[in-house]
Backbone as JSON, one array per atom type, in Angstrom:
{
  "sequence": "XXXXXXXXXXXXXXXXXXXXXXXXXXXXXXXXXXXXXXXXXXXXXXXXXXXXXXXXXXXXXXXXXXXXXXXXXXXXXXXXXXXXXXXXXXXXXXXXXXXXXXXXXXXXXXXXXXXXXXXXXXXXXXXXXXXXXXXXXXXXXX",
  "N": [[-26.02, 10.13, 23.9], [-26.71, 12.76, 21.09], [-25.77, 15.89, 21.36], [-28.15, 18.26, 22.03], [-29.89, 19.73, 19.08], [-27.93, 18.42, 17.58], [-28.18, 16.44, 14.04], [-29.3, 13.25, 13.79], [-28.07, 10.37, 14.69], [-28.23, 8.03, 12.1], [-29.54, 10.1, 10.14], [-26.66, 11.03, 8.76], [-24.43, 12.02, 6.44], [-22.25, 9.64, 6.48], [-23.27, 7.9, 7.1], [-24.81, 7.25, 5.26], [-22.82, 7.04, 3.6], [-21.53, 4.58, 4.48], [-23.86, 2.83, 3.71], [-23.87, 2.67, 1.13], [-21.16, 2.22, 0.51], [-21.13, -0.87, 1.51], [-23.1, -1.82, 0.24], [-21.69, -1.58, -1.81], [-19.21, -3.15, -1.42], [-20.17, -6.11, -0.87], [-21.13, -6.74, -2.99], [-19.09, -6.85, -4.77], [-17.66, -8.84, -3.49], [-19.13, -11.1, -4.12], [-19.26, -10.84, -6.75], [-16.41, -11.21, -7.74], [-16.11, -13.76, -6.15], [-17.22, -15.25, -7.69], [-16.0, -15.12, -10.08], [-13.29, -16.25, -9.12], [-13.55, -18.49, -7.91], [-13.12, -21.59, -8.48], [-10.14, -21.71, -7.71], [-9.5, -21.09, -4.84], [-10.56, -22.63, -1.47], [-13.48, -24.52, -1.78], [-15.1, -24.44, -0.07], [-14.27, -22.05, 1.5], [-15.12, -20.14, -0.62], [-18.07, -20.89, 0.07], [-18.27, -19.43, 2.1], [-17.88, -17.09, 1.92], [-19.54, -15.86, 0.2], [-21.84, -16.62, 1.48], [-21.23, -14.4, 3.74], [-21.32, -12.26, 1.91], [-24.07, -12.24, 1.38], [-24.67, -11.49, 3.76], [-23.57, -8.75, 4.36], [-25.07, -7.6, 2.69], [-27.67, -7.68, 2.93], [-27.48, -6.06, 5.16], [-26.21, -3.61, 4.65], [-28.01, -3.02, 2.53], [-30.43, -2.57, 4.74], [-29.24, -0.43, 6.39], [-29.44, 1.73, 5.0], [-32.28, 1.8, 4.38], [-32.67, 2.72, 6.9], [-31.26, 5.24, 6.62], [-32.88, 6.28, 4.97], [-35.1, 6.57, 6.5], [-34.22, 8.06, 8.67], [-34.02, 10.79, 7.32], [-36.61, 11.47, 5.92], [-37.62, 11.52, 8.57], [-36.98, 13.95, 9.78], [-38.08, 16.11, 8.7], [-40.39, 15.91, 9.21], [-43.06, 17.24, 11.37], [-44.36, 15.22, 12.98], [-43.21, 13.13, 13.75], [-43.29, 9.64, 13.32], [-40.93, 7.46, 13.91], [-38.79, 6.95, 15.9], [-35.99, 8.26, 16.82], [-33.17, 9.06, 18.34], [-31.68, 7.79, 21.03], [-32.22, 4.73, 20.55], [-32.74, 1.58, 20.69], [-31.51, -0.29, 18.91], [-29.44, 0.91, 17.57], [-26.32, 0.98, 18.89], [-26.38, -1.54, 17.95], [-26.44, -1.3, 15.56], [-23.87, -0.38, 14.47], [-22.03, -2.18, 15.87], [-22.3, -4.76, 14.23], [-21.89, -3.63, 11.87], [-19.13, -3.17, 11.75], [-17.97, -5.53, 12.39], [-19.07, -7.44, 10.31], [-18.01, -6.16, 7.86], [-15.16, -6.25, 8.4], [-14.41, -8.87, 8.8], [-14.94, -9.43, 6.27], [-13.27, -8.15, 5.03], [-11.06, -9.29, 5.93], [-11.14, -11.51, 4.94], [-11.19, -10.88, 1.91], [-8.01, -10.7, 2.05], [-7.58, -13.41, 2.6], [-8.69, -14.61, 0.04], [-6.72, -12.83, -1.54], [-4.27, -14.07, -1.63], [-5.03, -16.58, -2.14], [-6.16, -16.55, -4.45], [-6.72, -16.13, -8.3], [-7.04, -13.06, -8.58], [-5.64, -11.29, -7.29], [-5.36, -8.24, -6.59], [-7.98, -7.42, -6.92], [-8.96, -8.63, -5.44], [-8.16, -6.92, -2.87], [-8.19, -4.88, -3.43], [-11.36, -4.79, -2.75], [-11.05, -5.26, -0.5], [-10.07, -3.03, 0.84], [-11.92, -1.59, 0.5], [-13.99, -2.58, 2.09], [-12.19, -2.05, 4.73], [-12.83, 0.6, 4.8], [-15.14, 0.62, 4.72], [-15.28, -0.22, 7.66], [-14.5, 1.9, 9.04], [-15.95, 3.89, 8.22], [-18.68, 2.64, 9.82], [-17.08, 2.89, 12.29], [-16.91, 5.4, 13.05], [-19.73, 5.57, 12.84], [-20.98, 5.26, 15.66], [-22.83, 5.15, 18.57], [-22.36, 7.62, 20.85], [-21.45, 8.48, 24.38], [-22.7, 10.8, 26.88], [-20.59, 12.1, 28.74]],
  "CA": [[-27.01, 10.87, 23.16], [-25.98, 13.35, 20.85], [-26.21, 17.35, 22.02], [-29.25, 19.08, 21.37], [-29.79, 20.29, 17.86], [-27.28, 17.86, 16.94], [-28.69, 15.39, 13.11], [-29.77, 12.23, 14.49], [-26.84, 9.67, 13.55], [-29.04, 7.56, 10.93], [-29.31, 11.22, 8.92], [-25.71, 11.92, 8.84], [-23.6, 11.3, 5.23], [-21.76, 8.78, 6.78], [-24.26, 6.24, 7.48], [-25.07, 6.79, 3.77], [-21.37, 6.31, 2.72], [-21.73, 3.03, 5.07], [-25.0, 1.64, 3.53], [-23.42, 2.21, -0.1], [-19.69, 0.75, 0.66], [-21.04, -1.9, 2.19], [-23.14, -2.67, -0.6], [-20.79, -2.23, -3.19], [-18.48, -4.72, -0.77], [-20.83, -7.09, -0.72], [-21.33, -6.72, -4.38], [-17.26, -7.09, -5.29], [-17.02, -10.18, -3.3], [-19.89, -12.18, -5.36], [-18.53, -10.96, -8.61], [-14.98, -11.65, -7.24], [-16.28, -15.08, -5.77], [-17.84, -16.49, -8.82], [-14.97, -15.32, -10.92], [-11.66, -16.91, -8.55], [-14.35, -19.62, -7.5], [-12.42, -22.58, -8.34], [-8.86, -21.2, -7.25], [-9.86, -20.7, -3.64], [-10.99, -23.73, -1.11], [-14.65, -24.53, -1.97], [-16.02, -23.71, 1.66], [-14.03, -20.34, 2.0], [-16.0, -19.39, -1.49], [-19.4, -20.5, 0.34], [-18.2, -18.6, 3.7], [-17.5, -15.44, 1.55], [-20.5, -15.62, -0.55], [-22.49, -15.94, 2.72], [-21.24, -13.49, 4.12], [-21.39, -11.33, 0.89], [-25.41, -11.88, 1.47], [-25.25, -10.7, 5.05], [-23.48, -7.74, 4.14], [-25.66, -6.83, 1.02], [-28.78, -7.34, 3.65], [-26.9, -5.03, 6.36], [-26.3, -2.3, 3.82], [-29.22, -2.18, 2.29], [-31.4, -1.86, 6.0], [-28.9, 0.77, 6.58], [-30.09, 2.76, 3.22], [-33.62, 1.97, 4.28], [-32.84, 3.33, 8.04], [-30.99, 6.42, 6.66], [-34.11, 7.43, 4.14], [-36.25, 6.91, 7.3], [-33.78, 9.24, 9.17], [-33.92, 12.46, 6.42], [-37.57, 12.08, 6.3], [-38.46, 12.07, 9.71], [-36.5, 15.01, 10.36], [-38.89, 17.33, 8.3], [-41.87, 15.76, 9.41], [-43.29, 17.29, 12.39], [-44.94, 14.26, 13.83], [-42.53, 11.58, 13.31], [-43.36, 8.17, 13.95], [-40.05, 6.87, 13.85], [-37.64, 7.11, 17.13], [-34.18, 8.95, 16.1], [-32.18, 8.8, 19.02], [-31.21, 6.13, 21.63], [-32.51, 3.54, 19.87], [-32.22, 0.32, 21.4], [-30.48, -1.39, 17.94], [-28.2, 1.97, 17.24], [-25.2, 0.33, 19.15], [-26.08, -2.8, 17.49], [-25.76, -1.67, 14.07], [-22.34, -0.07, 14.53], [-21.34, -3.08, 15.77], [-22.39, -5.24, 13.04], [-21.21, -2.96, 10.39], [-17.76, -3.16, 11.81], [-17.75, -6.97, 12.44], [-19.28, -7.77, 9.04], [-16.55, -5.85, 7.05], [-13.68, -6.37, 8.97], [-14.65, -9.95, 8.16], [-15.23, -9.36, 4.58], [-11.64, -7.85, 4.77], [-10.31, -10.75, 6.59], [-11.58, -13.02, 3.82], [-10.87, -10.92, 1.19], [-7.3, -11.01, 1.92], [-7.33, -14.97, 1.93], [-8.99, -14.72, -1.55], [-5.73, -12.21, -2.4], [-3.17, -14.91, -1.05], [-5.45, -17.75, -2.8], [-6.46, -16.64, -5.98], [-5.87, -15.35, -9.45], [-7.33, -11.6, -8.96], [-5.38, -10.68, -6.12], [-5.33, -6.75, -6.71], [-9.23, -7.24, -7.44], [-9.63, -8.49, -3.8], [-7.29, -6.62, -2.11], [-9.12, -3.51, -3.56], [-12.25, -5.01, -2.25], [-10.56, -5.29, 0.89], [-9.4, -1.95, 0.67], [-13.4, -0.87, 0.72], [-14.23, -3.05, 3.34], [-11.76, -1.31, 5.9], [-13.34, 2.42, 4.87], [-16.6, 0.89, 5.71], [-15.3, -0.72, 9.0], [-14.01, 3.31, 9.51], [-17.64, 4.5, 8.57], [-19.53, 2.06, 10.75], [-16.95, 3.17, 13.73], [-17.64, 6.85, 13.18], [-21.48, 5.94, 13.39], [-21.13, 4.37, 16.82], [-23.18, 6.29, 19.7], [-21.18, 8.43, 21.69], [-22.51, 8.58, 25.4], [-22.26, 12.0, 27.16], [-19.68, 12.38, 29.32]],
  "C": [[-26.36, 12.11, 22.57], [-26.51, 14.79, 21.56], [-27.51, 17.58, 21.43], [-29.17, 19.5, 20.34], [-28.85, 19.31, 16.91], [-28.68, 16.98, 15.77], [-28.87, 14.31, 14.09], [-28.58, 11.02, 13.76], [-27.54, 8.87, 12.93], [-29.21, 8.77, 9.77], [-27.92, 11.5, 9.06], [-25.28, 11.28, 7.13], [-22.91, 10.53, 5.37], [-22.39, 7.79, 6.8], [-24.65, 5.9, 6.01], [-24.02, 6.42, 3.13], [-21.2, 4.71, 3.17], [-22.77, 2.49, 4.54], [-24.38, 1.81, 2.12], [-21.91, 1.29, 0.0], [-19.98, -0.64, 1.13], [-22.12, -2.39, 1.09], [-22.57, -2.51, -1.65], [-20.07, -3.25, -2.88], [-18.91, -5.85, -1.14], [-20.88, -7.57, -2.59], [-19.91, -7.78, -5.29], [-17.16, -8.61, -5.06], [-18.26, -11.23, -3.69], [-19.38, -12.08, -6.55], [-17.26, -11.95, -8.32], [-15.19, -13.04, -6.94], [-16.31, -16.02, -7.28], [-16.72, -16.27, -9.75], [-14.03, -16.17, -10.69], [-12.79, -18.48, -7.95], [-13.29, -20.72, -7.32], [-10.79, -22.58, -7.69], [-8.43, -21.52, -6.09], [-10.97, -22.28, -3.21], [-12.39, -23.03, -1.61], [-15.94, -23.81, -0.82], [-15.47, -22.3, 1.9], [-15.0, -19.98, 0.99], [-17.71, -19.56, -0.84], [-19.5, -19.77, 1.4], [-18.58, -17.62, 2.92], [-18.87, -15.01, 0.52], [-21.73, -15.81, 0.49], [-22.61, -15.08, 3.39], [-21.29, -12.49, 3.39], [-22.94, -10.77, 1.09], [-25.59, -11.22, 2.61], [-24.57, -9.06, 5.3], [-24.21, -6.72, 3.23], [-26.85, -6.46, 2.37], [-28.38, -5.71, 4.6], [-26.98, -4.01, 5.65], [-27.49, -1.95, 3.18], [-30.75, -2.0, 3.14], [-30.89, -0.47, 6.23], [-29.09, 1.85, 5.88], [-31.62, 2.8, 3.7], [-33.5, 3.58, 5.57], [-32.81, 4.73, 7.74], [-31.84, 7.13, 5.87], [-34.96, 7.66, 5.6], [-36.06, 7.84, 8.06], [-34.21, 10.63, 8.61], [-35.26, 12.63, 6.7], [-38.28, 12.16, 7.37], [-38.19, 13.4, 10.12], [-37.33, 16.57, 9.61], [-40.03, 16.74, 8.33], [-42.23, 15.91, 11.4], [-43.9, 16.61, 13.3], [-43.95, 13.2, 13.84], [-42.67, 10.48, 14.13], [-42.03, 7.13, 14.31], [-38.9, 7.81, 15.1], [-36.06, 7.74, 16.41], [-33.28, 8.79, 17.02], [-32.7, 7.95, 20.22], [-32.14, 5.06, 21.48], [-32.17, 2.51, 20.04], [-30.91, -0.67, 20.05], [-29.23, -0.13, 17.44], [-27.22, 1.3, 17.47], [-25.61, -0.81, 18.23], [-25.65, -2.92, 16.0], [-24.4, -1.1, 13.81], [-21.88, -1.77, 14.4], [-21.24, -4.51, 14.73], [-21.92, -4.83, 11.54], [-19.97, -3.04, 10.63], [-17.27, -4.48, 11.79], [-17.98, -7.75, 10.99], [-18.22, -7.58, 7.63], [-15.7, -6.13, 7.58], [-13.4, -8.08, 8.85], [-14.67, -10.83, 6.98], [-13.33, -8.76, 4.52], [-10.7, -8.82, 4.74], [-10.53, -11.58, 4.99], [-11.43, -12.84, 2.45], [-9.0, -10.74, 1.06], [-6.56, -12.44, 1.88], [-7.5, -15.24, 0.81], [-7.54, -14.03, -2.08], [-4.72, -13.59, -2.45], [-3.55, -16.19, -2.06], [-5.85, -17.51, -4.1], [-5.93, -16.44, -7.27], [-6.34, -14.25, -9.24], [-6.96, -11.34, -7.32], [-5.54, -9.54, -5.55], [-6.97, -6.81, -6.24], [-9.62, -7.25, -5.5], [-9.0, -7.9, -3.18], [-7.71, -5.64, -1.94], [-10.65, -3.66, -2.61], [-12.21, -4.94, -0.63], [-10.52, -3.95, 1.46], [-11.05, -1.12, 1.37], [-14.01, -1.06, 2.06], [-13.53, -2.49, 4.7], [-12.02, 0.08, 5.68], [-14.36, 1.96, 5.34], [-16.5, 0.43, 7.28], [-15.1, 1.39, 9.47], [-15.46, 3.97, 9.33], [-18.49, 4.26, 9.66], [-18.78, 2.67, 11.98], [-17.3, 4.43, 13.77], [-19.3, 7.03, 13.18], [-21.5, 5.78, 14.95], [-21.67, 5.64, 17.73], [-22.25, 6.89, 20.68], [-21.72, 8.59, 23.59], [-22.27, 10.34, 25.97], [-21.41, 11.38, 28.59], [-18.57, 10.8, 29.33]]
}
């Protein structure tokens, strides 16, 4: 739990740099898919375009979570729980497993395609948001 007075980690600028990288990620590797499509085995392009959707979803709950964070924090009744939150750990760990995944896969697309740079960059995003999602992760005290 964080200290007293501490933001609630759902309001911090991080969680918002993690719900946008992770959907621009998600974003890159559909463009990127449908472009190198044929290049690249047929089933890695429906892995990576699966998992493109479960990263787009992930990022944009985490955009919902972190508006619901800012405004609970100036509303003196808030209906919405801020800290230890039974899914907190869970969305770390999904934000780090999801990209680091999307990384993984966009360095098979570099190795397999024609826009190697394109994914490599994409890749590139995907390990800042695995570094976002670990700097959300709950901290315990002591």
């Amino acid at each position: 739990m964080p200290a007293l007075g501490d933001p609630p980690n759902y309001s911090t600028p991080r969680t918002l740099g993690l719900a946008l990288t992770s959907i621009l990620g998600s974003l890159a590797h559909f463009t990127l898919g449908a472009l190198d499509y044929e290049h690249v085995s047929r089933y890695l392009g429906l892995a990576v375009m699966l998992l493109a959707g479960l990263l787009l979803v992930y990022g944009i709950l985490t955009l919902i979570r972190y508006a619901e964070a800012v405004t609970s924090m100036q509303d003196p009744h808030a209906r919405t729980p801020m800290y230890n939150t039974p899914h907190e750990d869970l969305t770390y760990r999904v934000g780090v497993g999801l990209n680091a995944l999307a990384a993984g896969s966009a360095l098979a697309w570099a190795i397999g395609g024609e826009l190697p740079l394109w994914h490599l960059a994409a890749g590139v995003l995907n390990m800042y948001s695995v570094y976002l999602a670990w700097l959300t992760r709950p901290v315990g005290e002591g």
